[in-house]
C-alpha positions as CSV (number, residue, x, y, z in Angstrom):
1,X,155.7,65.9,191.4
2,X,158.0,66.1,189.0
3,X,156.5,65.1,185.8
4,X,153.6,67.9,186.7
5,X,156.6,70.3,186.9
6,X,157.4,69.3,183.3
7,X,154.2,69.3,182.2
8,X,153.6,72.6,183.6
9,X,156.5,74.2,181.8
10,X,155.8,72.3,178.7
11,X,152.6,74.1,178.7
12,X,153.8,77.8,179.6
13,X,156.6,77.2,176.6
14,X,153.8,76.1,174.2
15,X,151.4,79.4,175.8
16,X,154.8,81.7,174.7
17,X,155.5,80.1,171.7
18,X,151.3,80.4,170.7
19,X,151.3,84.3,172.1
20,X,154.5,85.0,169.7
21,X,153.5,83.3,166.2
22,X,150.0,84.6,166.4
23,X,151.3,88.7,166.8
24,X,154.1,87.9,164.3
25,X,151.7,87.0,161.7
26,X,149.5,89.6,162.9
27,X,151.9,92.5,162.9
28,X,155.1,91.2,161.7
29,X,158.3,89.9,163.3
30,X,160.0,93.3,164.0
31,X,156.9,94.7,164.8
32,X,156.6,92.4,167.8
33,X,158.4,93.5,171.3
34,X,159.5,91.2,173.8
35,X,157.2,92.9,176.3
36,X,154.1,92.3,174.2
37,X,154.8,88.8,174.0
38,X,155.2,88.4,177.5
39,X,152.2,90.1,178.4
40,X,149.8,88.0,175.7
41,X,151.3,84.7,177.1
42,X,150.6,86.1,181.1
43,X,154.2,85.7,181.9
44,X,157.3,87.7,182.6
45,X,159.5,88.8,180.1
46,X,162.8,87.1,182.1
47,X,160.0,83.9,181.7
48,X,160.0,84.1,178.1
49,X,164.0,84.4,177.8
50,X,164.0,81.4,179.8
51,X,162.2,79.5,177.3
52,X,163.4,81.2,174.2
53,X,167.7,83.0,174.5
54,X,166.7,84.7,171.3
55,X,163.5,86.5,169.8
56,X,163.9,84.3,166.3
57,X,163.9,81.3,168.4
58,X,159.9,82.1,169.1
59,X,159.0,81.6,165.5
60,X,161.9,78.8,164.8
61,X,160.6,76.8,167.7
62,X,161.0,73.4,166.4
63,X,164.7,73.5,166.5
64,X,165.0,70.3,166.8
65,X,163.4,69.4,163.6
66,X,165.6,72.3,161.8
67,X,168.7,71.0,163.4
68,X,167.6,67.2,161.8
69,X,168.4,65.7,165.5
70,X,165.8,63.0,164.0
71,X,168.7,62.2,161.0
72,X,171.0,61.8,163.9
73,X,169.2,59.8,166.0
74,X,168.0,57.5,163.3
75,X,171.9,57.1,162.3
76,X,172.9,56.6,165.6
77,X,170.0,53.8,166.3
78,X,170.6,51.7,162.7
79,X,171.5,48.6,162.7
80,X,174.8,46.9,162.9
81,X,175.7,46.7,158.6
82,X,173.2,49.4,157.8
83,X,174.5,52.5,155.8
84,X,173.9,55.8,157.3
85,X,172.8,56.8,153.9
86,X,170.5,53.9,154.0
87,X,168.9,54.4,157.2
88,X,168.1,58.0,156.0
89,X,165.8,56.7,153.3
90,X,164.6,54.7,155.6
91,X,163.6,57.2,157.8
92,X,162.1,59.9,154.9
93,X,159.7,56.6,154.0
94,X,158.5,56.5,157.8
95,X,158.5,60.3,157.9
96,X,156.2,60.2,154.3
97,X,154.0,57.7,155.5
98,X,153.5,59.3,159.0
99,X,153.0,62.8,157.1
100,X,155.0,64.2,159.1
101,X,154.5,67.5,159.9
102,X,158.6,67.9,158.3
103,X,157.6,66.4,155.5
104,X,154.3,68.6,154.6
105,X,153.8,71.1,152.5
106,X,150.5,72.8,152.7
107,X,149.0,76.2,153.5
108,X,149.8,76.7,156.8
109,X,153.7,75.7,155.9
110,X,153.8,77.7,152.9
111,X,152.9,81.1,154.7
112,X,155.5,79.7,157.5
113,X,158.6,79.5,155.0
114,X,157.3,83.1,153.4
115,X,157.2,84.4,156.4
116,X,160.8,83.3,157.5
117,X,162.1,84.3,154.1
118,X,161.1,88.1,154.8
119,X,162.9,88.1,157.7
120,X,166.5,88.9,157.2
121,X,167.1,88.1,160.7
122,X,165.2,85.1,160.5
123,X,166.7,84.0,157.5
124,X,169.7,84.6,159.6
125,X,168.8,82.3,162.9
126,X,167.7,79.7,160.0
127,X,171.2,79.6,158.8
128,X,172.6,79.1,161.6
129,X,170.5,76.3,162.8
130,X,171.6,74.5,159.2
131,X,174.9,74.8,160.4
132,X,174.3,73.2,163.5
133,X,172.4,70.6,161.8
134,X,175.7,69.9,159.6
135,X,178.3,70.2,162.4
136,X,175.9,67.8,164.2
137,X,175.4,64.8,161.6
138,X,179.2,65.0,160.7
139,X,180.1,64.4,164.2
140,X,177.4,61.6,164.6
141,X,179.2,60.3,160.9
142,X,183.1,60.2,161.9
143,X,182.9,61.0,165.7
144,X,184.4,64.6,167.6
145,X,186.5,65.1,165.1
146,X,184.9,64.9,161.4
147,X,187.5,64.8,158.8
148,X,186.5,66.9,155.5
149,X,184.8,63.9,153.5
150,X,182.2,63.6,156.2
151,X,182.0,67.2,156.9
152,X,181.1,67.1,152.6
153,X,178.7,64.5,153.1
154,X,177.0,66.1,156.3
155,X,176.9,69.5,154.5
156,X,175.2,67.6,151.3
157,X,172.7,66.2,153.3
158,X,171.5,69.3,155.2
159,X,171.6,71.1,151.9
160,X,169.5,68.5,150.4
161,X,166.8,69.1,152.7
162,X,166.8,72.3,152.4
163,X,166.6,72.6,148.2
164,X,164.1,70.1,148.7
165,X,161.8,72.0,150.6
166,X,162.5,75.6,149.1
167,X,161.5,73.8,145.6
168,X,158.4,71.8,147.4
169,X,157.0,75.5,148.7
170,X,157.9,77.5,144.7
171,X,155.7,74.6,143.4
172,X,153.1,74.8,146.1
173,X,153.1,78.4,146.0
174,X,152.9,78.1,142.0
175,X,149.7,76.3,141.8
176,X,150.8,73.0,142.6
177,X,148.6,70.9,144.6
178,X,149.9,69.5,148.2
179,X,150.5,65.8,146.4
180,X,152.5,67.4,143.4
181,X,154.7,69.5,146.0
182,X,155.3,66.3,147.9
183,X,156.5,64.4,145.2
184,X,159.2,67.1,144.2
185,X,160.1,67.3,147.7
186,X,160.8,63.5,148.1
187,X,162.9,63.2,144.4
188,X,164.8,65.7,145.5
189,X,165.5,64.3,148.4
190,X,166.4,61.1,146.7
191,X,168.4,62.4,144.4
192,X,170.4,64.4,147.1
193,X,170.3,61.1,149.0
194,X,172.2,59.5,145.8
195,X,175.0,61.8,145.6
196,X,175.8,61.2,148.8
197,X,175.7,57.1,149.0
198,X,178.0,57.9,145.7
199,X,180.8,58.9,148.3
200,X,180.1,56.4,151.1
201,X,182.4,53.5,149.9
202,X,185.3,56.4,150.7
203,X,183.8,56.8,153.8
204,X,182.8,53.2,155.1
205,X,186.8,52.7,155.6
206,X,185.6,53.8,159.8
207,X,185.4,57.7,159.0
208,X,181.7,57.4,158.4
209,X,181.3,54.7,161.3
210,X,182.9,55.4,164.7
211,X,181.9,52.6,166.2
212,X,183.3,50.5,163.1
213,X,179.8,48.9,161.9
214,X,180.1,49.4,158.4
215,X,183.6,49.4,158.5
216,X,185.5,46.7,156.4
């Protein structure tokens, strides 16, 4: 009984989240009322806040993803001797060989970046959602407290990401095929990567591990 209650609300968030991106990019995002997304998706409008506390969280729907709760998870999951930094690449390689809808730049993900760019108030939400992404891997880094160095390091990873894939969509966007946006995209990514195994010996004292597996 219960998993068909999950399932059923899996499918009503999915019916919302549908309803909302295709009259965005029909009409625009502050075109779009609240009202007229609940009434494509055949729900309530107190349904729809259920799902989504915020209108810009209809169109930034894989939070997760923007939050990088994958980068924390993989961190969290390494194993024992294993650099956080480390696992990271480790994880973009799976990511790249999955292609990954993260890791994709096509498109359907180029018109979804321009689209959020236009936005101020989506531009906005995005912010936000980076800085969750950084509060997030520094606390997974040096605990509940992060000290500054891993609060640097967090920030430079999230920032990495994000260059990476504004530069990825210019050179789509540009002319450049799906393969050459990739591969700016993934030296970015390892370059940002770099800078920030440059710091790690400072932080593999224990601030970068709180449960002391790269520590001494």
């Amino acid at each position: 009984m219960g998993e068909r209650r999950e399932s059923k609300k899996r499918e009503t968030r999915q019916r919302i989240s549908d309803a909302a991106t295709e009259l965005f990019f029909a009409r625009g995002f502050d075109a779009v009322t609240l009202d007229e997304i609940a009434a494509a998706a055949g729900v309530s409008k107190m349904t729809v806040f259920n799902y989504f506390p915020r209108k810009e969280d209809l169109m930034l729907d894989r939070q997760d993803d923007l939050k990088l709760v994958f980068f924390r998870e993989a961190i969290r999951a390494r194993a024992p001797g294993k650099s956080p930094v480390a696992e990271l690449r480790a994880l973009m390689g799976r990511l790249r060989e999955q292609k990954h809808p993260f890791v994709r730049f096509d498109r359907h993900a180029a018109e979804f970046w321009r689209f959020i760019a236009a936005s101020p108030s989506l531009e906005a939400r995005l912010r936000e959602l980076n800085d969750e992404a950084a509060e997030g891997l520094a606390t997974e880094l040096d605990g509940p407290t992060p000290d500054g160095l891993a609060r640097l390091a967090a920030g430079m990873i999230v920032l990495t990401v994000r260059t990476a894939r504004q530069e990825a969509i210019r050179v789509f966007e540009h002319g450049g095929s799906a393969k050459k946006a990739g591969a700016v995209f993934f030296t970015l990514i390892d370059q940002g990567f770099a800078a920030v195994q440059a710091i790690e010996p400072s932080l593999a004292g224990g601030t970068f591990a709180p449960d002391g597996r790269d520590a001494g």
